[in-house]
C-alpha positions in Angstrom: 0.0 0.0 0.0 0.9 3.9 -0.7 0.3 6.6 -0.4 1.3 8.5 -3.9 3.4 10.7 -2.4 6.9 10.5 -4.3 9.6 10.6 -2.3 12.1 11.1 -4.9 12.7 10.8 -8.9 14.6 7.7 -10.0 16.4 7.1 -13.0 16.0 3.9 -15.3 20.1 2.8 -15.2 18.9 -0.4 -17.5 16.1 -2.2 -18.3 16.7 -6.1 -20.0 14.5 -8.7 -21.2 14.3 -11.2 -18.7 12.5 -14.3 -19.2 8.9 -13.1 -20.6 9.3 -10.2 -18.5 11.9 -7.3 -17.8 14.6 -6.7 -15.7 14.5 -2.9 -14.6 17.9 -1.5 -12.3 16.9 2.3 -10.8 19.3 4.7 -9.7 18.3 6.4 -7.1 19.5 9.7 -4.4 18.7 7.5 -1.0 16.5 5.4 -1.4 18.5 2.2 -2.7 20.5 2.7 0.5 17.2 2.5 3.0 15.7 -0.2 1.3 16.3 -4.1 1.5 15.6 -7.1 -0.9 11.4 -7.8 -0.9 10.7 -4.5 -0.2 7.8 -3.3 -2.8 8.3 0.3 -4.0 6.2 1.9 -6.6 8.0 3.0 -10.0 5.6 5.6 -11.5 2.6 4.3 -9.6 3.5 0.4 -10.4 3.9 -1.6 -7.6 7.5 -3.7 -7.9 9.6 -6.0 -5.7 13.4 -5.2 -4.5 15.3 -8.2 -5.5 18.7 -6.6 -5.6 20.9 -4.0 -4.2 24.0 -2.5 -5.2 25.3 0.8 -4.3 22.9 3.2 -5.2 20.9 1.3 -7.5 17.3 -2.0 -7.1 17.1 -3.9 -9.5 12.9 -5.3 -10.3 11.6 -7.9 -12.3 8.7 -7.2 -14.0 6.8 -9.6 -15.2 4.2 -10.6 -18.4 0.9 -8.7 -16.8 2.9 -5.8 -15.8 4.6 -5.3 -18.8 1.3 -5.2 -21.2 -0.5 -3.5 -18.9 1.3 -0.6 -17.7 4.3 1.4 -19.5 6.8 -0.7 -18.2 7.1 -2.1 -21.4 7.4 1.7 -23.2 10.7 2.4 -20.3 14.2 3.5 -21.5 17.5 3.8 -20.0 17.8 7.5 -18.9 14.3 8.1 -17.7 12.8 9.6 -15.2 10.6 7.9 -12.7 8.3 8.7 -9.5 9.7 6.6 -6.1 7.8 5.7 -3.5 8.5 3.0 -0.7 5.5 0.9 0.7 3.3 3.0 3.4 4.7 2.1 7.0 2.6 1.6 9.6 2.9 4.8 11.4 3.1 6.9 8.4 1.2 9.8 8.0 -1.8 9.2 5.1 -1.2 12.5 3.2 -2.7 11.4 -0.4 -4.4 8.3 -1.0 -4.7 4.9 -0.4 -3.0 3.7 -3.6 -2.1 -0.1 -4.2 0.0 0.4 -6.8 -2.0 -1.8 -9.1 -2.2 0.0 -12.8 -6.2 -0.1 -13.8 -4.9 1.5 -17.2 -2.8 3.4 -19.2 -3.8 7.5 -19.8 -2.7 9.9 -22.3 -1.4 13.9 -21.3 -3.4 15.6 -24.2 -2.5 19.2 -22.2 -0.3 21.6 -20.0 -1.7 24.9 -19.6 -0.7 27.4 -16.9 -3.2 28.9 -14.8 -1.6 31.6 -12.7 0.4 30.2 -9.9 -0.7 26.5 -10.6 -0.6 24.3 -14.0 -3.7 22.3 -15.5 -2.9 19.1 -16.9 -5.8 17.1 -18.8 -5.7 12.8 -19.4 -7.7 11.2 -21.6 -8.3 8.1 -19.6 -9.8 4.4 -21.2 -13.3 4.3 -21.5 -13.9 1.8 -18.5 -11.7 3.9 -15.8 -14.6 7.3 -16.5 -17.0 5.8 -14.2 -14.6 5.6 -11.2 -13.6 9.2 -11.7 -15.7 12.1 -10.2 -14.7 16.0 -9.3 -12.8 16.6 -6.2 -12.0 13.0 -6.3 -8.8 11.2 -5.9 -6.5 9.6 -9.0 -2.6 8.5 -9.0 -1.1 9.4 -11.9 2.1 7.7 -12.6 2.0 7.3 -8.9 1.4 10.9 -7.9 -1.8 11.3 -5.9 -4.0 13.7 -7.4 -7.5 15.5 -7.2 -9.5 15.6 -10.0 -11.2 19.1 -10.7 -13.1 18.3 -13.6 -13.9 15.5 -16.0 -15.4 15.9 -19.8 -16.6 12.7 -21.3 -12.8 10.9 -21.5 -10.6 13.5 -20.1 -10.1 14.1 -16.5 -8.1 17.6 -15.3 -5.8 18.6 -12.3 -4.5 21.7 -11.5 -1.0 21.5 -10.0 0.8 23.4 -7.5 4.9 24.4 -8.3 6.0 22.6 -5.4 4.6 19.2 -6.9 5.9 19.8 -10.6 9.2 20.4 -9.4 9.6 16.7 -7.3 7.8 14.9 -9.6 8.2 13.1 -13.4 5.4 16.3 -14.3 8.5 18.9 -14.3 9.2 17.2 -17.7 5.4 15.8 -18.8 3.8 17.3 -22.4 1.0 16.4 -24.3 1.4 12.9 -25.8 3.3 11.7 -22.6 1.6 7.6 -21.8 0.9 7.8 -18.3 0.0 5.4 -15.8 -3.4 5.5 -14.2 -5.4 3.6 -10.3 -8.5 4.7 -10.0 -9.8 5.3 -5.8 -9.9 1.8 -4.4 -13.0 3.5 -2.6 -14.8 4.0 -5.7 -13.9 0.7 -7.4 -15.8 -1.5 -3.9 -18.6 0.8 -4.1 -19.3 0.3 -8.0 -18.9 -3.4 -7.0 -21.2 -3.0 -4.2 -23.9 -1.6 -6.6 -23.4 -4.3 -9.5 -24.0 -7.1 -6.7 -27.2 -5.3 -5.8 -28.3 -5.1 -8.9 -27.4 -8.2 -9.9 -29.4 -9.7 -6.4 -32.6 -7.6 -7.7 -32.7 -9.2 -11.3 -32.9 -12.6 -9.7 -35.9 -11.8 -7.3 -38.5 -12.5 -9.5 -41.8 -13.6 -9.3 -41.3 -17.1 -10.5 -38.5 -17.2 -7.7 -40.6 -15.9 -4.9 -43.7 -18.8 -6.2 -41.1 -21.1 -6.3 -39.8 -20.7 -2.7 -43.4 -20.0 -1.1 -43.9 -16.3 -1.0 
């Protein structure tokens, strides 16, 4: 569990084929040094295992499902990516509960300035716009954001300096994939509300004869 707020910006030092998966090393300021071998830290908002250490650098395996699913796969040597360690138990909650399971991949389609903040637009996949509402919570790329608006496909966010300038969004422009996790909150309650609707299509009136009523 996260939080999706990034503690630092990583750097891709390789990333291999490796079995059906890939093999990603990070370079990193610190936290290479504070972490140890299983540890799970979120690379741009996808949830990955330590399995090595050396110096300043982790190296992750991800595998298959990770790799079609997020852009993983689209990664190259020199980029940039949002850190986060796993949430510790007496850790402060300041964004979101993320998981650090991807629900899809985004688009940036804009970057506008707006006085002392920056709005940023996604186009999201078709089947993530239900779980997204105004004022409501998204990680991008691991960053924990609110949503101020949505129009049909395309969610915005308005960004404050001090966010741009610790995040992968310093260097984000239109076109830029992006990884997006819909509010874990929102994805039990539109569960919760397909199970009662599915429990109402099978009270019928055959079923109640049936059963005595």
């Amino acid at each position: 569990m996260f939080t999706g707020l990034v503690e630092e910006i990583g750097r891709i030092d390789s990333i291999r084929p490796a079995g059906t998966g890939l093999a990603l090393w990070v370079a990193t300021q610190r936290i290479a040094a504070e972490s140890q071998i299983g540890d799970s830290i979120a690379i741009s908002g996808t949830c990955l295992t330590v399995e090595e250490l050396r110096g300043n650098l982790f190296r992750c395996y991800a595998g298959t499902e990770t790799v079609k699913l997020t852009t993983v796969g689209r990664m190259a040597a020199g980029q940039s990516v949002n850190l986060e360690r796993a949430l510790a138990a007496e850790s402060r909650l300041g964004g979101h509960f993320v998981q650090g399971h991807v629900d899809g991949v985004g688009k940036c389609v804009a970057r506008v300035p707006e006085g002392e903040t920056t709005r940023f637009s996604f186009e999201v996949p078709a089947d993530l716009v239900t779980y997204i509402a105004p004022k409501g919570s998204i990680a991008m790329d691991g960053i924990s954001l609110t949503v101020t608006a949505i129009d049909g496909g395309v969610f915005s966010v308005a960004i404050i300096p001090q966010t741009i300038a610790n995040t992968t969004l310093r260097d984000m422009r239109p076109g830029a994939e992006v990884n997006l996790e819909v509010d874990i909150i929102a994805k039990y309650v539109a569960r919760m509300l397909v199970g009662r609707e599915e429990a109402k299509s099978s009270l019928t009136r055959e079923f109640l004869t049936e059963h005595g009523f």
